[in-house]
GUKOLTI-510435 format. One record per atom (N, C-alpha, C): residue number from 1; residue in three letters; atom name; x, y, z. Coordinates in nm, 3 decimals. Atoms other than C-alpha are relative to their C-alpha. Layout:
N
  num  residuo  atomo        X        Y        Z
  NUM      ALA     CA        X        Y        Z
...
END
This chain:
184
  num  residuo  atomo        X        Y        Z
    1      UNK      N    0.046   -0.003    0.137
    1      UNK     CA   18.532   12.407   13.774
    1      UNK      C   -0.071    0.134   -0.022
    2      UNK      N    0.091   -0.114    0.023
    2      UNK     CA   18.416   12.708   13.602
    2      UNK      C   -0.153   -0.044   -0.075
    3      UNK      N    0.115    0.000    0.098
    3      UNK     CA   18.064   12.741   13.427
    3      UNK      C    0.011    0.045   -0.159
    4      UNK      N   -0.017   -0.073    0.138
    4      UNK     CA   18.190   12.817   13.078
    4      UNK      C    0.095   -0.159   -0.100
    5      UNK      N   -0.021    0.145    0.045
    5      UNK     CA   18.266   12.527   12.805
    5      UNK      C    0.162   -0.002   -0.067
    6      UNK      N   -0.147   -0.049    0.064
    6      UNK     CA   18.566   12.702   12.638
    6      UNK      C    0.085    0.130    0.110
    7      UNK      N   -0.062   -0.162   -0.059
    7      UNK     CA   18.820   12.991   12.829
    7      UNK      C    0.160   -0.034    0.009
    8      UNK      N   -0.166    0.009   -0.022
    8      UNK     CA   19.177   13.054   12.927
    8      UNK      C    0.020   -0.022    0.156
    9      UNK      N   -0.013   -0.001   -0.133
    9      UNK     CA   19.140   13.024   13.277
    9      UNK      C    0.068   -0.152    0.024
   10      UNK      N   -0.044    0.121    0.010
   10      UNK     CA   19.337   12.759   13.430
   10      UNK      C   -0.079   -0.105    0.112
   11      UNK      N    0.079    0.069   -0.072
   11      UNK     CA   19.059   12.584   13.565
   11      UNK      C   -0.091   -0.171   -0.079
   12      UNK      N    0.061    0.097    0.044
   12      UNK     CA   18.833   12.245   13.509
   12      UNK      C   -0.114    0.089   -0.062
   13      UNK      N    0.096   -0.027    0.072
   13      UNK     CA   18.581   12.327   13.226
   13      UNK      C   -0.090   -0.061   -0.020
   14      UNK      N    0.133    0.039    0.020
   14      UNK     CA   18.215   12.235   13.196
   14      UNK      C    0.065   -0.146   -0.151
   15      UNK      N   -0.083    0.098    0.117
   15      UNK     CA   18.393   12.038   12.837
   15      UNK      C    0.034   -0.086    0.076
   16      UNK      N   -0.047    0.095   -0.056
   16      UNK     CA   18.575   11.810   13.091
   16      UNK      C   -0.089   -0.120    0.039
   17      UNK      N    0.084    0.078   -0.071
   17      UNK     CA   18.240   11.656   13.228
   17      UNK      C    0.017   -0.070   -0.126
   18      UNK      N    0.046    0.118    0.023
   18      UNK     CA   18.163   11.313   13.119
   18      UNK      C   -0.159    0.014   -0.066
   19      UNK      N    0.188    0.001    0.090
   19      UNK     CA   17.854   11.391   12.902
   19      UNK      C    0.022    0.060   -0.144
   20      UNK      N    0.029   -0.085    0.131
   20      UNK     CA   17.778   11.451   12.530
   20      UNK      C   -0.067    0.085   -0.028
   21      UNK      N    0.044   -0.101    0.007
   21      UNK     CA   17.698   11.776   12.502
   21      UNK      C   -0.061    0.047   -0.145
   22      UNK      N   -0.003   -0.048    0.137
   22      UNK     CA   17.478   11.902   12.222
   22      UNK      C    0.093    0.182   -0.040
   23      UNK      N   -0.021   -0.130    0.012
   23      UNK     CA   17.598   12.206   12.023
   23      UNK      C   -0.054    0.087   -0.014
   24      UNK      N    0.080   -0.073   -0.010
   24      UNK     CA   17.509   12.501   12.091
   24      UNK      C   -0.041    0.043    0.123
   25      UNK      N    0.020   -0.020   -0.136
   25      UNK     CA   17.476   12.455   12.454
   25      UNK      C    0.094    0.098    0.062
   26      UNK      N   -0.020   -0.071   -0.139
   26      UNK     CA   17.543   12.725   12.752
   26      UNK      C   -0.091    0.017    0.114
   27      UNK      N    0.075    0.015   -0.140
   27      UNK     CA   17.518   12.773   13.109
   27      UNK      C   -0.114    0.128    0.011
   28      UNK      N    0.115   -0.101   -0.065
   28      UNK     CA   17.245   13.018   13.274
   28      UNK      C    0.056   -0.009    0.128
   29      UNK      N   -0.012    0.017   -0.139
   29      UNK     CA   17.305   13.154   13.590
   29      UNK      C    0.136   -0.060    0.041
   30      UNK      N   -0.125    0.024    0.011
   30      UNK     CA   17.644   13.144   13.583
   30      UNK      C    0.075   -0.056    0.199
   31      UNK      N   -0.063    0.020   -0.124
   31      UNK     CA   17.888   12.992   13.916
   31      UNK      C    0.156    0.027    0.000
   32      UNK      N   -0.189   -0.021   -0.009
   32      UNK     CA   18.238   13.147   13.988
   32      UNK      C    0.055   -0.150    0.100
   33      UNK      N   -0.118    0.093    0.013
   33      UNK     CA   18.555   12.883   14.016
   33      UNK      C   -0.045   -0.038    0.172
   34      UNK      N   -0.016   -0.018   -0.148
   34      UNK     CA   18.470   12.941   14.429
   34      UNK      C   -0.144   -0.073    0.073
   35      UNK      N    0.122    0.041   -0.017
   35      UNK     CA   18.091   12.824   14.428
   35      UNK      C   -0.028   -0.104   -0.088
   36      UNK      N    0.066    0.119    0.102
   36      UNK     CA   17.873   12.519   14.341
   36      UNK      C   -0.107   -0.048    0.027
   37      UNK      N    0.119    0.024   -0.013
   37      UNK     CA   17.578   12.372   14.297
   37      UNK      C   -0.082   -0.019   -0.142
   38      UNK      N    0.083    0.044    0.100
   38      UNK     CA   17.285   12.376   14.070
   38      UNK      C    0.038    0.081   -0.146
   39      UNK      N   -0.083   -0.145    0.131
   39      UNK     CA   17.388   12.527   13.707
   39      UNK      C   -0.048   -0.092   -0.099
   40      UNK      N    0.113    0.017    0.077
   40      UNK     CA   17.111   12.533   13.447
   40      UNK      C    0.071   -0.010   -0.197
   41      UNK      N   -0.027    0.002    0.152
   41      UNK     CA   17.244   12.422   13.084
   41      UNK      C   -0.090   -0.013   -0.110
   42      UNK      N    0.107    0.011    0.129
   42      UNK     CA   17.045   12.455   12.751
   42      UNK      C    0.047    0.058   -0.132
   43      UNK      N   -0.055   -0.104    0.169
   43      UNK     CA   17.090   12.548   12.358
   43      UNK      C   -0.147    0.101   -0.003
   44      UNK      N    0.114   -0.067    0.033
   44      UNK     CA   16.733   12.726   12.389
   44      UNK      C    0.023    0.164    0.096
   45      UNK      N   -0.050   -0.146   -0.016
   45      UNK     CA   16.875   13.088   12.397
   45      UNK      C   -0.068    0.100    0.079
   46      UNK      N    0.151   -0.055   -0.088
   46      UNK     CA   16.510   13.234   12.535
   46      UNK      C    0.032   -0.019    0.130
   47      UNK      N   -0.031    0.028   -0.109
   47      UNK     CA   16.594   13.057   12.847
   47      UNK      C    0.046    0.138    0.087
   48      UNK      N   -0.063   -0.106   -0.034
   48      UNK     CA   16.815   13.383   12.945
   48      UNK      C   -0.101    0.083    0.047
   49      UNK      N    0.103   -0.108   -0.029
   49      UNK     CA   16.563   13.617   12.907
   49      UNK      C   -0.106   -0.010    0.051
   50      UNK      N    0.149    0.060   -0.108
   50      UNK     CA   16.274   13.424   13.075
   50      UNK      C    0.008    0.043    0.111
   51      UNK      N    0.004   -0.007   -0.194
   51      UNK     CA   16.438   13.419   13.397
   51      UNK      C    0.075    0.105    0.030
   52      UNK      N   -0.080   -0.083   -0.121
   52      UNK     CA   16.660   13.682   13.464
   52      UNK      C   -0.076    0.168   -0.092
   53      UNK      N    0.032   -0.184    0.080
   53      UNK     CA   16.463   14.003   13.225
   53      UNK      C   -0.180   -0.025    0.058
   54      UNK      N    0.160   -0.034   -0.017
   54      UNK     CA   16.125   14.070   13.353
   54      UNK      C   -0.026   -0.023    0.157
   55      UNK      N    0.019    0.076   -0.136
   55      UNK     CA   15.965   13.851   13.672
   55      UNK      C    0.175   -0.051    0.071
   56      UNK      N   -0.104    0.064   -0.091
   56      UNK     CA   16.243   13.765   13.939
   56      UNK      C    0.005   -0.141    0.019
   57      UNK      N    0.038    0.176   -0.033
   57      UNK     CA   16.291   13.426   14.021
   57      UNK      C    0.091   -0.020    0.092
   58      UNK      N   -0.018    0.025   -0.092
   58      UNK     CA   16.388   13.275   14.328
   58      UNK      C    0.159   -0.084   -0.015
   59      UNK      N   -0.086    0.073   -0.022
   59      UNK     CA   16.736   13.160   14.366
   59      UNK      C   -0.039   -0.030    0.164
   60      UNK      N    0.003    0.024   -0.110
   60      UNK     CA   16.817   12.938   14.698
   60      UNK      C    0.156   -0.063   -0.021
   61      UNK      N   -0.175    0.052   -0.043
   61      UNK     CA   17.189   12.866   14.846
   61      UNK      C    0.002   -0.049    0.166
   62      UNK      N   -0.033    0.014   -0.148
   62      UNK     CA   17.314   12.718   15.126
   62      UNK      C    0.171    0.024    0.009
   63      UNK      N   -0.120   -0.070   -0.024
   63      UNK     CA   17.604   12.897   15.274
   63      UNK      C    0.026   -0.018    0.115
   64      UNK      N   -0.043   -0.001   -0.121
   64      UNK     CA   17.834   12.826   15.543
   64      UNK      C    0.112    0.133    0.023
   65      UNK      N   -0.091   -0.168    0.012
   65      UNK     CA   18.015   13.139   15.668
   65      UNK      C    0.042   -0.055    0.163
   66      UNK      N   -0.043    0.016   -0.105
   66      UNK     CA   18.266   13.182   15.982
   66      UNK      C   -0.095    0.027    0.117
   67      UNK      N    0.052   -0.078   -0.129
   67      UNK     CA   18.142   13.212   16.357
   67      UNK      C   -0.161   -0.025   -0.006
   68      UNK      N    0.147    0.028   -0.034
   68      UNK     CA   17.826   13.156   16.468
   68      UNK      C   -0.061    0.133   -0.003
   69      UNK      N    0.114   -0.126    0.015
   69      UNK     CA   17.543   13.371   16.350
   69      UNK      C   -0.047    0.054    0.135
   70      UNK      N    0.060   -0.049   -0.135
   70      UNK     CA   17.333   13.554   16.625
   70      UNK      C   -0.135    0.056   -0.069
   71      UNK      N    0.077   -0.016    0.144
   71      UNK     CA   16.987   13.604   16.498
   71      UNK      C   -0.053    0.151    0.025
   72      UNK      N   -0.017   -0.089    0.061
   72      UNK     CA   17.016   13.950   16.529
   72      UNK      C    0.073    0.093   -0.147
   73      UNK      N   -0.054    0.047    0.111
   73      UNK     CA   17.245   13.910   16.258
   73      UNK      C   -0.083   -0.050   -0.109
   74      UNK      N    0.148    0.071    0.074
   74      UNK     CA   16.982   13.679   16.073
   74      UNK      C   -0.060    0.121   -0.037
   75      UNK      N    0.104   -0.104    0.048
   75      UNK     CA   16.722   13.950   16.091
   75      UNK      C    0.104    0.140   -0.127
   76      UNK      N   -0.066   -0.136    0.069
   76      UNK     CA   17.003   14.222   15.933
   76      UNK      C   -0.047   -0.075   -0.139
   77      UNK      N    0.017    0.058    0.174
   77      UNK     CA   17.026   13.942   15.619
   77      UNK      C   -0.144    0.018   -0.032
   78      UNK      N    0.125    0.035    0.026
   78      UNK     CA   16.661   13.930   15.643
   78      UNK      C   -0.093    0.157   -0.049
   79      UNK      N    0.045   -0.082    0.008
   79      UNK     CA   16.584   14.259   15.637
   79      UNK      C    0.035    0.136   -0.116
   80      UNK      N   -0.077   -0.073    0.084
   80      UNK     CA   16.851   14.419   15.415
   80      UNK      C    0.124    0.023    0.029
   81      UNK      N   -0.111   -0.032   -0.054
   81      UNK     CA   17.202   14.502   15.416
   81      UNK      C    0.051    0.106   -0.101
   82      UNK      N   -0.049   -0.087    0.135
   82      UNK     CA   17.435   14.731   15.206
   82      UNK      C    0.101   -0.054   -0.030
   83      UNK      N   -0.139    0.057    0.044
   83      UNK     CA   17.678   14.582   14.994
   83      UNK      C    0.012    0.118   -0.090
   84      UNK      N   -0.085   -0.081    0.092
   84      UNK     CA   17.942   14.703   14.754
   84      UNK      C   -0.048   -0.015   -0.164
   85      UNK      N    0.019    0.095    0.106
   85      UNK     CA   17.828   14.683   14.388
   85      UNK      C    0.077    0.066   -0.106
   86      UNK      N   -0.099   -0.079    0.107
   86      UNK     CA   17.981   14.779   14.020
   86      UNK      C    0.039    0.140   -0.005
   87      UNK      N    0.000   -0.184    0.021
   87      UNK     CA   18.144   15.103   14.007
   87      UNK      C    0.003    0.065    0.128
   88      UNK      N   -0.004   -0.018   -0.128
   88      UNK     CA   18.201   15.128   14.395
   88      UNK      C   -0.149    0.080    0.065
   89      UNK      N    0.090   -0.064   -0.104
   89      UNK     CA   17.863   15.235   14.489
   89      UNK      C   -0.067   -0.095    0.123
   90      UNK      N    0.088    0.067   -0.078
   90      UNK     CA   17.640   15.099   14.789
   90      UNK      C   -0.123   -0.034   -0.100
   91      UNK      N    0.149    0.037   -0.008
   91      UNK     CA   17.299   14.911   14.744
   91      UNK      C   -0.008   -0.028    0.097
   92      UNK      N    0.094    0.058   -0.133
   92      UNK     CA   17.066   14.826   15.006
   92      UNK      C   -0.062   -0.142   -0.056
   93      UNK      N    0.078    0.092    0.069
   93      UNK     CA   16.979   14.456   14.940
   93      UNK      C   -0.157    0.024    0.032
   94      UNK      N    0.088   -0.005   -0.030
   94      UNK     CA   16.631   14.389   14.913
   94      UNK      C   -0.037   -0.125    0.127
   95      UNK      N    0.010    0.079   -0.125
   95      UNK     CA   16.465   14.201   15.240
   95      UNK      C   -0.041   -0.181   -0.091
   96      UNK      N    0.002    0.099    0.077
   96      UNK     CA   16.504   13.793   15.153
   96      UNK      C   -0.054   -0.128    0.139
   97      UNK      N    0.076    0.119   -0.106
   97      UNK     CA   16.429   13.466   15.343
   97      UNK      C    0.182   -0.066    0.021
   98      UNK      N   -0.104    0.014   -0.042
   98      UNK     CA   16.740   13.401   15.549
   98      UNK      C   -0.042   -0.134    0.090
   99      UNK      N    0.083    0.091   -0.120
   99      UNK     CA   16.693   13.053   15.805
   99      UNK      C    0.181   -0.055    0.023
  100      UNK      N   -0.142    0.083   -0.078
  100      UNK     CA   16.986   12.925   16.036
  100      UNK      C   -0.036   -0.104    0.040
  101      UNK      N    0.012    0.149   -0.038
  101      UNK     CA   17.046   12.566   15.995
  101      UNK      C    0.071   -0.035    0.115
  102      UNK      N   -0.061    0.056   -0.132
  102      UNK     CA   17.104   12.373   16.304
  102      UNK      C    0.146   -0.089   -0.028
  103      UNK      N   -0.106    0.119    0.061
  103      UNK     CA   17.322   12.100   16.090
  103      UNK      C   -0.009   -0.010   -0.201
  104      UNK      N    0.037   -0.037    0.146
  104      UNK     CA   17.365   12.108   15.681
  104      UNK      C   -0.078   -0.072   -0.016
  105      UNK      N    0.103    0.078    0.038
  105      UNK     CA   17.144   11.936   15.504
  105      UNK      C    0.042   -0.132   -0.045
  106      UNK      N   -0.023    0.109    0.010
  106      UNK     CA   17.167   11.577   15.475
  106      UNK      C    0.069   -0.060   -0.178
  107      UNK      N   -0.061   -0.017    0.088
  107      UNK     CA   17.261   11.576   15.149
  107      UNK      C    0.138    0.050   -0.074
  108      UNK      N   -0.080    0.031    0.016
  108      UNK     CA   17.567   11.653   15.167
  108      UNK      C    0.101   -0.035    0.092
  109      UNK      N   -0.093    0.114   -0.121
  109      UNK     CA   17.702   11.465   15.463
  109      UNK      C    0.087   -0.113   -0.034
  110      UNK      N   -0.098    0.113    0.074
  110      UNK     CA   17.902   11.249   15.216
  110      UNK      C    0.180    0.035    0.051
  111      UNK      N   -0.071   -0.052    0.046
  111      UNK     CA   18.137   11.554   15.199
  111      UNK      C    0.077    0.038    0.148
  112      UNK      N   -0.067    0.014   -0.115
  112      UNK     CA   18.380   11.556   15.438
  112      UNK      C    0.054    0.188    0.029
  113      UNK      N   -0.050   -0.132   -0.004
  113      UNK     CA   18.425   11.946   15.598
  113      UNK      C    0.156    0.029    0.104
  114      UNK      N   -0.093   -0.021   -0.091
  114      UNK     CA   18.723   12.060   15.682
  114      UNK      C    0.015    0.094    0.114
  115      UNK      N    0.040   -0.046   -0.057
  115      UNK     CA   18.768   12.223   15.968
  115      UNK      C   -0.106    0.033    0.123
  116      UNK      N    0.150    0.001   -0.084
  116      UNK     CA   18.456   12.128   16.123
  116      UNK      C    0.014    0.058    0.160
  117      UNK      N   -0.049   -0.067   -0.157
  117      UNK     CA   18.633   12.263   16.482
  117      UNK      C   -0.019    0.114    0.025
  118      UNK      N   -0.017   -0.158    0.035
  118      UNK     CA   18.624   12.598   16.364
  118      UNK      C   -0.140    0.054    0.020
  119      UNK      N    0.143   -0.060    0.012
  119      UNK     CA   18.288   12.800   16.463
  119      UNK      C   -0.048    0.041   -0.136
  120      UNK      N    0.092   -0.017    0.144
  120      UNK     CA   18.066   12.842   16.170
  120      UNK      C   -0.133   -0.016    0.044
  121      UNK      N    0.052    0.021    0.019
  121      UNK     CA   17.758   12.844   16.085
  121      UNK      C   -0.096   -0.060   -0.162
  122      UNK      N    0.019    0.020    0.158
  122      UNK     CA   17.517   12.726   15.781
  122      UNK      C   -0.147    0.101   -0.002
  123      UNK      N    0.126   -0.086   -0.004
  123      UNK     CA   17.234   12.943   15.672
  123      UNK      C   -0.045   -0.054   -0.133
  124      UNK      N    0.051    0.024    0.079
  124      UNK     CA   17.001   12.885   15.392
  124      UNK      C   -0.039    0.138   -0.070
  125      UNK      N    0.062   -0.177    0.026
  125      UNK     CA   16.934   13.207   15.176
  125      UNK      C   -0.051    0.014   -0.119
  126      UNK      N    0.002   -0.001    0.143
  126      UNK     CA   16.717   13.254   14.900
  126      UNK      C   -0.016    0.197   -0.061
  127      UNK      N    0.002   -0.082    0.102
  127      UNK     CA   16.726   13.557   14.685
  127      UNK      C   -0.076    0.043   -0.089
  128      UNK      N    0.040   -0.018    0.156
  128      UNK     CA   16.534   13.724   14.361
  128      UNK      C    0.049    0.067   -0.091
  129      UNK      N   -0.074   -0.117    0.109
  129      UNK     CA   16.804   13.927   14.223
  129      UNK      C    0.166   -0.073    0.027
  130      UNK      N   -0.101    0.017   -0.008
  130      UNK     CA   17.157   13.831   14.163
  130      UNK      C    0.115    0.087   -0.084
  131      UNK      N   -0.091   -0.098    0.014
  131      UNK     CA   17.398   14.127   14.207
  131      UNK      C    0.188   -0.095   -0.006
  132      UNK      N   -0.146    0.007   -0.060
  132      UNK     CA   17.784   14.044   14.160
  132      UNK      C    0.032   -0.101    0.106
  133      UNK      N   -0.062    0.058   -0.095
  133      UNK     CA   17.890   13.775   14.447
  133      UNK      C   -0.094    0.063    0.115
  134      UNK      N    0.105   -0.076   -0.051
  134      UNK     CA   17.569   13.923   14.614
  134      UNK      C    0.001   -0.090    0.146
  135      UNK      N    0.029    0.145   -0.140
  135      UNK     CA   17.550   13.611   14.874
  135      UNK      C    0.116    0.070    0.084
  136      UNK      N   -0.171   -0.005   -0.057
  136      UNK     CA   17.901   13.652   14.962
  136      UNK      C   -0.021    0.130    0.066
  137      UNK      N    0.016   -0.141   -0.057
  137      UNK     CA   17.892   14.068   15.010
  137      UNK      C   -0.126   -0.031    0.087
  138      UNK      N    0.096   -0.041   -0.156
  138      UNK     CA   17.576   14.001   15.245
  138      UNK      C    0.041   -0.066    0.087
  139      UNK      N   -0.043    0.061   -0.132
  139      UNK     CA   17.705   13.751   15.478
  139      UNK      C    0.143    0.069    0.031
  140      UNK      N   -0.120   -0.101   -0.029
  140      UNK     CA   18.042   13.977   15.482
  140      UNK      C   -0.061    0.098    0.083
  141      UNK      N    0.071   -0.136   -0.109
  141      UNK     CA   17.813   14.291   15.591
  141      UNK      C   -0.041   -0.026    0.093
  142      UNK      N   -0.001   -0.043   -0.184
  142      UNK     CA   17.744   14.123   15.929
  142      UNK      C    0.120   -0.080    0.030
  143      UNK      N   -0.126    0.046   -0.018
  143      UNK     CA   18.079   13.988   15.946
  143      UNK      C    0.021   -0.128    0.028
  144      UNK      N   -0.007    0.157   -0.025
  144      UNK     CA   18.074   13.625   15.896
  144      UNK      C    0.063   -0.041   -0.151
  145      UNK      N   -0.042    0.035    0.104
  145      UNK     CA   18.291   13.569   15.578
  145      UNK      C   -0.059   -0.117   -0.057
  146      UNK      N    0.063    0.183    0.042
  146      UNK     CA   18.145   13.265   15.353
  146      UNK      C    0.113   -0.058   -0.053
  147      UNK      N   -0.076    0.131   -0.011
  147      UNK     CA   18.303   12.969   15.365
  147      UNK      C   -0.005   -0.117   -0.101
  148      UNK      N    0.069    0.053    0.148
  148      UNK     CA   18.135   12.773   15.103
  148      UNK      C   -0.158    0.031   -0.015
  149      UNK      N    0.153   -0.028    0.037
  149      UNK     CA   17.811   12.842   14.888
  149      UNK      C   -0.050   -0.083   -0.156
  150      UNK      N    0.061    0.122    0.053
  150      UNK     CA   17.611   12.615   14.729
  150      UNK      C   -0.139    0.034   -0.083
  151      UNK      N    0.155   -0.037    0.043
  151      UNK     CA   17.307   12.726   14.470
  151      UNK      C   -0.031   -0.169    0.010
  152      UNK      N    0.035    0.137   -0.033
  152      UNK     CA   17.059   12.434   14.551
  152      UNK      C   -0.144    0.021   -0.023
  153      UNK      N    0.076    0.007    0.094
  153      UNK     CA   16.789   12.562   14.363
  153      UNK      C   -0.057    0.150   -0.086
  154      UNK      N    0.057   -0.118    0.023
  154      UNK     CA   16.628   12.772   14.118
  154      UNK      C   -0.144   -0.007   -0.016
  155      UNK      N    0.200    0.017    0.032
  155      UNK     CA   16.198   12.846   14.163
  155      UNK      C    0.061   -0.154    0.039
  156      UNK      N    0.011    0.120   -0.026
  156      UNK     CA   16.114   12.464   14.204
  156      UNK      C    0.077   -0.138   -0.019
  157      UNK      N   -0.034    0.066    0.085
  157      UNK     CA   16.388   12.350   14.005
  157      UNK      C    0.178   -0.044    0.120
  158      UNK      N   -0.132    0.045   -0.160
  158      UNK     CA   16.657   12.167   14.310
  158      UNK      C    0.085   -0.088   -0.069
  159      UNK      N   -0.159    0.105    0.022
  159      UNK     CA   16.989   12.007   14.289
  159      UNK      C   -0.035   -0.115    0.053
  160      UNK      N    0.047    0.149   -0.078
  160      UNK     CA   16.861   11.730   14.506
  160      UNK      C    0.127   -0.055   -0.004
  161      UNK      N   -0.120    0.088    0.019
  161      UNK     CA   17.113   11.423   14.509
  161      UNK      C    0.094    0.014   -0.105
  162      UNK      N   -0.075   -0.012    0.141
  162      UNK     CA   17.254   11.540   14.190
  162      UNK      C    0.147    0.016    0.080
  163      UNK      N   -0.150   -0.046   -0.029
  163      UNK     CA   17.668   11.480   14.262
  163      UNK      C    0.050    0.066   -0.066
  164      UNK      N   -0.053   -0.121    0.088
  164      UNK     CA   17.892   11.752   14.167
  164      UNK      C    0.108   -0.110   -0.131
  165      UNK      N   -0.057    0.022    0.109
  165      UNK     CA   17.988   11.698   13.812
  165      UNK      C   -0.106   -0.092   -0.104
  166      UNK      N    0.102    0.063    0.039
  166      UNK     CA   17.683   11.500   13.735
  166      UNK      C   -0.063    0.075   -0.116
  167      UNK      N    0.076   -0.099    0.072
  167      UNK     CA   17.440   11.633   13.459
  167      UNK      C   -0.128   -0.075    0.013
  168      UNK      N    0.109    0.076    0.024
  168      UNK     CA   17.076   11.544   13.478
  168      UNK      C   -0.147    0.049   -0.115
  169      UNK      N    0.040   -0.066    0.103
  169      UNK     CA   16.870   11.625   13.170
  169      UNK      C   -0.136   -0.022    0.024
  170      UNK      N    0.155   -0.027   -0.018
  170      UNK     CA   16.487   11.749   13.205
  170      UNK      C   -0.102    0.038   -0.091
  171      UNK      N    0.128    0.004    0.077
  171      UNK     CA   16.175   11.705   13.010
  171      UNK      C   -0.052    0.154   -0.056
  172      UNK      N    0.054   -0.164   -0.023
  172      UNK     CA   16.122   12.073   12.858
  172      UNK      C   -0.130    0.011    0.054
  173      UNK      N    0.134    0.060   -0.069
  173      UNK     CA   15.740   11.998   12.979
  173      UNK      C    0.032    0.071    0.175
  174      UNK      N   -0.096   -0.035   -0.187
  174      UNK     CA   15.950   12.001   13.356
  174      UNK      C    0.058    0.114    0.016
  175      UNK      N   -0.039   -0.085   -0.025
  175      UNK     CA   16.165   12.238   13.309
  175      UNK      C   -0.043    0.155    0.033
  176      UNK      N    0.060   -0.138    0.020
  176      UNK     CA   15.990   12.517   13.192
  176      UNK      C   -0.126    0.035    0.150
  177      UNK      N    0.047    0.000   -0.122
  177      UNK     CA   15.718   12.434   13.498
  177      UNK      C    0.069   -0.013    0.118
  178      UNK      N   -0.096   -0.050   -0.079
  178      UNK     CA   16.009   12.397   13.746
  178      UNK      C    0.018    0.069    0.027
  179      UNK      N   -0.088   -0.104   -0.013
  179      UNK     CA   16.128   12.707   13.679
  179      UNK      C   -0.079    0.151   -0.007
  180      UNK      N    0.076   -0.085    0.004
  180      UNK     CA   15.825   12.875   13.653
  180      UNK      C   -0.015    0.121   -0.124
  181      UNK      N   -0.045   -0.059    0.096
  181      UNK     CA   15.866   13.005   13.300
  181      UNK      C   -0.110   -0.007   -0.128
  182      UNK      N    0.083    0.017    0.104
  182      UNK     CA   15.642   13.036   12.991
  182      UNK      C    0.050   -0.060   -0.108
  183      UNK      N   -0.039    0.072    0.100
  183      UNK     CA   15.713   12.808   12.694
  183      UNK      C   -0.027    0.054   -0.144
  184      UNK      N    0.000   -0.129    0.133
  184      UNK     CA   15.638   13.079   12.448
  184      UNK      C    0.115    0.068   -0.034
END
């Protein structure tokens, strides 16, 4: 499914879910066709500019990528890497909070992985800037392709049990303190 309510793409559309949507509504924090997880809907337009123009705010993902990490590896994510960004130049990410899970998180042990034979690992990674497929290009730069990635929260505001395709609608009161945001 993409994050977008209308397009040409030949994919499942946000429209498809099972919920009455008011009008007027879009996503925040958009998720390409390839990723999933938490994905922030609202008609209150401000939203945009709260979180991603000024203060940073904390994304968190959990990402499984090929081959077993090594936590010299770890420390590279942790410390910085250089990805590719618009317009073929390098950046240096900035240093983030990288942690190698032993086993995913219980939450989604429903989901049956394929592959599970195959070395991998899962890492947890949160972020305050979101460049381009930024996750993806850093676990590439120590050579562990990702496998699947999962936003699973933004600031305080978590996917928890929420199943994919679900919608769960929040108290602006919540939200706005969730997300660490001013209601002005």
């Amino acid at each position: 499914m993409v994050s977008q309510f209308i397009g040409t793409e030949k994919a499942d559309l946000l429209s498809a879910l099972d919920f009455d949507f008011p009008e007027g509504i879009h996503a925040i924090g958009r998720l390409d066709s390839n990723s999933e997880g938490l994905l922030i809907l609202t008609t209150d337009k401000r939203i945009t500019k709260l979180l991603f123009q000024g203060v940073p705010h904390k994304r968190t993902y959990l990402v499984r990528v090929k081959n077993k990490v090594t936590p010299e590896e770890l420390e590279q994510l942790r410390t910085g890497v250089s990805i590719r960004i618009k317009g073929g130049e390098f950046y240096q990410t900035p240093p983030c909070d990288a942690v190698l899970l032993e086993t995913p998180p219980a939450v989604f042990e429903h989901q049956l992985e394929l592959r599970d034979y195959v070395p991998h690992s899962w890492l947890r990674i949160s972020v305050f800037e979101g460049k381009y497929h930024q996750i993806r290009k850093m676990v590439t730069a120590i050579h562990h392709p990702c496998k699947r990635l999962i936003r699973i929260a933004i600031e305080d505001l978590h996917l928890g049990d929420l199943a994919p395709g679900k919608v769960r609608e929040i108290a602006p009161e919540d939200f706005f303190r969730l997300l660490k945001i001013g209601n002005g």
